[in-house]
C-alpha positions, 0 to 999 in steps of 0.5 A: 522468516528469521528477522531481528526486530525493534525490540531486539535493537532496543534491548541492545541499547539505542542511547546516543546511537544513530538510527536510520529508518526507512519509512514509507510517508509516500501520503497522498497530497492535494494543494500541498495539503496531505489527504490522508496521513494514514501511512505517518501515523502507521510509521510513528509508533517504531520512531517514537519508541527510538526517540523514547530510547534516547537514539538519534533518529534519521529518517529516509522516506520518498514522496511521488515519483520525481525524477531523480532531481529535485522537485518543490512539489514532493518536498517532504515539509508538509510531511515532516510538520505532520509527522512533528504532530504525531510524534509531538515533537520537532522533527527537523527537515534536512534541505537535501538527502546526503548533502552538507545540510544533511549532513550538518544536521545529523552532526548536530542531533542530541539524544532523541532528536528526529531529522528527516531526510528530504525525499530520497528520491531527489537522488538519483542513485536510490532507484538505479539499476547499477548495484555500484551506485546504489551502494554509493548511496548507501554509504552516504546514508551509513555516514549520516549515523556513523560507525555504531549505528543501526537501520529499521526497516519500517516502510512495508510499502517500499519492501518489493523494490530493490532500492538503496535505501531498502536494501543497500543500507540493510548490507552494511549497517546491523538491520531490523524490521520496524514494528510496522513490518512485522506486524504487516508480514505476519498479518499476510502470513496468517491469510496465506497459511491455514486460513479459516473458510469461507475465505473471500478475496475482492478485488478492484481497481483498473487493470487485470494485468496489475492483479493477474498473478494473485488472481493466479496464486490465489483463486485455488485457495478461496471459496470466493474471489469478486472482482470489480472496477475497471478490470471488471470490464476486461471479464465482462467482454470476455463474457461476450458482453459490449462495455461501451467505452469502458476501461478495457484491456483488449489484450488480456480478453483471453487470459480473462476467457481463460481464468473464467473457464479454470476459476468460474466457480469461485469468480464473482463478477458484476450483474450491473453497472452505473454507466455514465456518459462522460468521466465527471462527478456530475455526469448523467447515469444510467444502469446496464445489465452485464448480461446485456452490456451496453454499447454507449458511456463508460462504467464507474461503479458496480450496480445496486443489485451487485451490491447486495449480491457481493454484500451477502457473499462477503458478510458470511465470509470468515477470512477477506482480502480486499484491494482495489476500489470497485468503482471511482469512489472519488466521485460521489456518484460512483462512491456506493459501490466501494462502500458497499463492498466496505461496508460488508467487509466491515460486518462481517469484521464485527460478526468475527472475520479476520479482514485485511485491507490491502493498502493503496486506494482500498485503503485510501477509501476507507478514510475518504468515506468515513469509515473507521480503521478499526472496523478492520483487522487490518489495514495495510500500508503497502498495496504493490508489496502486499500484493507480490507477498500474496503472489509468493513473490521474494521481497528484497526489502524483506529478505535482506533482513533475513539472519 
């Protein structure tokens, strides 16, 4: 895929030019405090070389999924004091996204100076279906950098969804992907090409139906595929076995009959589960053999002897894709199977592995247990986008840059 990137916007000159960039802040918040900043710090080395360059940067992000209106609790402030740390520098906070304020305060910057956009998602027209109002939307952002300007698309997580301020802006104003998206593309370009074996996918969260198409797209391609979390659950049943009150996809028992007969050779699914009698941090377990099943409580983590079984596939592995968490690693009792799994994937990292974590909750878990981003390849901001690349799928966020 033929794109230009950051540095060849940079050899153009940036200095007193205006330059929208789409990043993706959409950080995990509690109380209103951020728990894991993970995603700005990703986004803030493609605005800092912007900033560096003497442009007048403008940056769109959304925060949740309000709708379509404003909403205090998924106001960008606490991401913008964050991001001013990052970059150690004041990054303003505009008080709508394509209002007066908005508009004022892009009147207003001076050479480097960082304003960012309040969640585009407060408008309406960032995720219509109706092309018109989302090119409306579009021009609005246009008019914020002005004639001579230019847009970096640097917000992978948000590059599978036709929106207008992914893909409208990238129609109007000269576009290039952000470091952060070239990085992210040729990453998941390199575990999609010619990979070294043993190639291992792992595969967690809560429903087989979210993850169906890259099971298909890829089981013919791995030497393993272990699956576990809640989608584990749909597998198990299909196998014949009771999973009490389990996550369960009643709907998809076939297509998991189906996968298994096709890809049970490569398929790894739990032999035990930690079994609990209620969905609390301080519910009383118990574990159940998979073979077995059970027919009371709900499970929330892969077993200890599906550990060491997944530990010792993986930690030979030369190539791994992990996304989705194998248990509900927020609860500390059903945190070891997740980390487990990171643990291995970690290992076999240091032993010469090209590992990559698919964002989302993998991601998430891997902060939430201490486990240092440099124990991977690579972590991955988008876990949805990351995802739709696997299946093959065209990201229109990726193919509007195309030249």
């Amino acid at each position: 895929m033929a794109v230009r990137t950051l540095k060849d916007l940079l050899a153009d000159g940036v200095e007193g030019r205006g330059v929208l960039v789409r990043s993706d802040l959409n950080v995990p918040l509690d109380g209103g405090q951020i728990t894991d900043a993970g995603r700005i710090i990703a986004s803030a080395p493609t605005i800092r070389q912007l900033v560096e360059a003497g442009a007048k940067v403008i940056v769109t992000a959304h925060l949740g999924r309000p709708k379509g209106e404003p909403d205090a609790a998924l106001s960008l402030a606490p991401v913008a004091a964050r991001l001013a740390e990052e970059l150690g520098r004041n990054v303003q906070l505009a008080g709508d996204v394509v209002g007066s304020d908005a508009l004022a305060r892009a009147e207003g910057l001076t050479d480097g100076d960082v304003l960012l956009l309040e969640n585009i998602r407060f408008d309406p027209r960032e995720t219509s279906k109706d092309d018109a109002e989302r090119a409306q939307l579009a021009a609005a952002l246009v008019e914020l950098v002005g004639d001579d300007g230019a847009f970096v698309s640097d917000g992978f997580g948000v590059v599978h969804r036709k929106q207008a301020s992914v893909y409208d802006v990238a129609k109007v104003l000269p576009a290039y992907a952000g470091d952060l998206v070239a990085t992210e593309v040729d990453v998941l370009a390199k575990i999609t090409g010619d990979v070294e074996h043993p190639y291992a996918v792992v595969l967690g969260g809560s429903k087989v139906s979210d993850k169906l198409a890259v099971i298909e797209a890829l089981a013919p391609k791995v030497d393993t595929l272990v699956i576990g979390g809640g989608m584990a659950f749909t597998f198990i049943k299909a196998q014949g076995s009771p999973v009490g009150d389990s996550l369960l996809q009643a709907d998809m028992i076939d297509t998991c009959k189906g996968l298994l007969e096709r890809f049970g050779d490569v398929i790894h699914l739990p032999h035990d589960i930690v079994v609990a009698d209620k969905f609390a941090p301080d519910a009383s377990t118990s574990i159940a053999s998979t073979a077995d099943g059970f027919d009371e409580g709900m499970g929330l983590d892969i077993g200890p002897g599906t550990v060491e079984r997944f530990a010792a596939v993986l930690t030979g592995a030369k190539t791994i894709f992990w996304n989705g968490p194998s248990g509900v690693f927020e609860f500390e009792k059903f945190a070891a199977g997740t980390r487990g799994v990171a643990e291995a994937i970690a290992q076999a990292t240091a032993n010469g592995a090209f590992s990559v974590v698919g964002g989302g909750d993998s991601a998430a878990a891997v902060r939430a247990l201490g486990l240092p981003d440099e124990a991977f390849s690579h972590i991955s901001t988008g876990g949805g986008a990351s995802l739709e690349y696997l299946e093959g799928k065209e990201l229109p966020g990726l193919s509007v840059l195309e030249v």
